[in-house]
C-alpha positions in Angstrom: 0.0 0.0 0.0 1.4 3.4 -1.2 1.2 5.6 1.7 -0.4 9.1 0.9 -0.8 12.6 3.1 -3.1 15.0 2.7 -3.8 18.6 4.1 -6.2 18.9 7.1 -6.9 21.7 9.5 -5.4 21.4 12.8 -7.1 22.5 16.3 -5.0 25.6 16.3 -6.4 26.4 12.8 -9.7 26.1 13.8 -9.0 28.0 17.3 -7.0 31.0 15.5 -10.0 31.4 13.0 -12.5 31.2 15.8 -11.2 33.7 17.7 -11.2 36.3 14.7 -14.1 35.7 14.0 -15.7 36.0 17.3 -13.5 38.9 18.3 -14.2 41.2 14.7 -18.4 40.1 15.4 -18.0 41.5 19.2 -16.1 45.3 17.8 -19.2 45.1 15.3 -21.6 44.3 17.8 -20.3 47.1 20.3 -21.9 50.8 20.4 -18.4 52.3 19.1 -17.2 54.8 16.2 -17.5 53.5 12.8 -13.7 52.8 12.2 -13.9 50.0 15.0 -16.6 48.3 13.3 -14.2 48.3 9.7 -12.1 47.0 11.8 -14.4 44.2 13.2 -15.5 43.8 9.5 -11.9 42.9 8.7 -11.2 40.6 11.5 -14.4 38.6 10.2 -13.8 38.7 6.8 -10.1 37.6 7.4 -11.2 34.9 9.9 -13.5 33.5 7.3 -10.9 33.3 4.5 -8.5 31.4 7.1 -11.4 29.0 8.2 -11.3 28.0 4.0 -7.5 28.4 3.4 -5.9 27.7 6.5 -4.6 24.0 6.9 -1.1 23.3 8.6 -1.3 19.2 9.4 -1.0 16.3 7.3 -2.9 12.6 7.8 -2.2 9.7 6.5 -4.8 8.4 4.4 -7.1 5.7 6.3 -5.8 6.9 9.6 -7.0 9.4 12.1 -3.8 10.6 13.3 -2.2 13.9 12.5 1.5 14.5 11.5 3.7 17.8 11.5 5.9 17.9 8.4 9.5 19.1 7.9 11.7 19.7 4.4 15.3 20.0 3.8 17.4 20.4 0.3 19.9 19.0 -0.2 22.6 18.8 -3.2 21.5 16.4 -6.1 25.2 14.7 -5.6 24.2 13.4 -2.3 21.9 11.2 -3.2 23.2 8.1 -3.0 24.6 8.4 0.7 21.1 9.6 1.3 19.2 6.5 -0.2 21.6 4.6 2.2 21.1 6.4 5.0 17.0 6.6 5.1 17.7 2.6 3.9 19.8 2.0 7.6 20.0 4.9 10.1 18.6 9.1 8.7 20.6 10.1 12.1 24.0 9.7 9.7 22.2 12.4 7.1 25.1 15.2 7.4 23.3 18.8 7.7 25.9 20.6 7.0 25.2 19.8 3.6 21.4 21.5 4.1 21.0 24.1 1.5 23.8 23.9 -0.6 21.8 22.7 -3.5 18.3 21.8 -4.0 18.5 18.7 -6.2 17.6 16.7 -3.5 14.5 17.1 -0.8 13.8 15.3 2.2 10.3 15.4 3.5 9.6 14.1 7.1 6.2 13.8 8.5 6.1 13.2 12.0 4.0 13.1 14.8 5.4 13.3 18.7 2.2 12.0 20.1 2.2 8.7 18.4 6.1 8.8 17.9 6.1 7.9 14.4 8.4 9.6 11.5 7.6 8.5 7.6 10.8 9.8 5.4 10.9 10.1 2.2 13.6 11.7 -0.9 12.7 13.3 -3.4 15.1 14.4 -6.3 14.4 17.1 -9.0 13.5 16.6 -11.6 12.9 20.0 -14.5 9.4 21.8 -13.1 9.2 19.2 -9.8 10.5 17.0 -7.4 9.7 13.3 -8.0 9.9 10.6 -5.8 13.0 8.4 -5.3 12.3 6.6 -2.4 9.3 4.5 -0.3 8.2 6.0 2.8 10.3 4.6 5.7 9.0 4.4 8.6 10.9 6.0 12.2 11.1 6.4 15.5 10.9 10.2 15.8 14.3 10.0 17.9 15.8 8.7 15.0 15.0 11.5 12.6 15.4 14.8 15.3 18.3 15.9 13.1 16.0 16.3 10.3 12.9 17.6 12.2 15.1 20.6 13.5 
C-alpha cells in the first residue's frame, strides 16, 4: 500500500479562525465609532478566509492521526549516501550539507504523540520534485536531526 498525506486543518487552525471571527463580530456588535466596526468587519472577513484556506497538518490516508511535516534540500550529488542512509539509520544524514543545492529534498512527516516519523527523498527533476524513495517508517528520535 502506497502511503499518501493530505492537508487537514489542525485544532490551532480552527482555534485561531475562531477567535477572529468572534472577536471582529463582538467590535461590530459594540456601540463604538465606525472605524472600529471596519475593523471588526476585517477581523471577520479575514477569519473567514482562514477557516477556507488555512490548513497546517497532514494525515495519513485511512488513519485518524495527525503528522507535522518538515523539508530539507539538499545537493542532487548526495543522493546516493542519502538513499543509504534513510535505507539504515537518517541520524548519519550530514546537515551541513542542508542548503547547498536543491537537487535533492527530504520530506519528514512526523507526529510526537504517536512517535512515528515517515521519510521520504525526493530528487528534481525539470518543473518538480519526484519521488525516489518508499516511505520509511521511524522512531521520531531517530530522525530529530531532520525535524530541527
Amino acid at each position: 500500500m502506497e502511503k499518501e498525506f493530505s492537508r487537514v486543518r489542525s485544532a490551532q487552525d480552527i482555534i485561531v479562525s475562531l477567535i477572529l471571527i468572534v472577536g471582529g463580530a463582538v467590535l461590530v456588535a459594540m456601540p463604538t465609532s465606525q472605524s472600529v466596526n471596519i475593523v471588526g468587519f476585517f477581523l471577520i472577513f479575514a477569519g473567514l478566509i482562514l477557516v477556507f484556506v488555512l490548513k497546517t497538518c497532514y494525515r495519513l490516508d485511512g488513519t485518524r492521526e495527525t503528522y507535522k511535516k518538515s523539508e530539507k534540500f539538499f545537493a542532487q550529488s548526495k543522493k546516493d549516501s542519502f538513499t543509504a542512509a534513510l535505507n539504515s539509520d537518517p541520524s548519519k544524514i550530514d546537515m551541513a550539507e542542508e542548503n547547498k543545492g536543491n537537487g535533492l529534498r527530504v520530506d519528514v512527516f512526523y507526529s510526537t504523540k504517536t512517535g512515528k516519523a515517515y521519510c521520504r527523498l525526493y530528487e528534481y527533476i525539470p518543473y518538480r520534485y519526484e519521488p525516489c524513495t518508499p516511505y520509511y517508517e521511524f522512531p521520531v528520535e531517530k530522525v530529530e536531526n531532520l525535524i530541527k
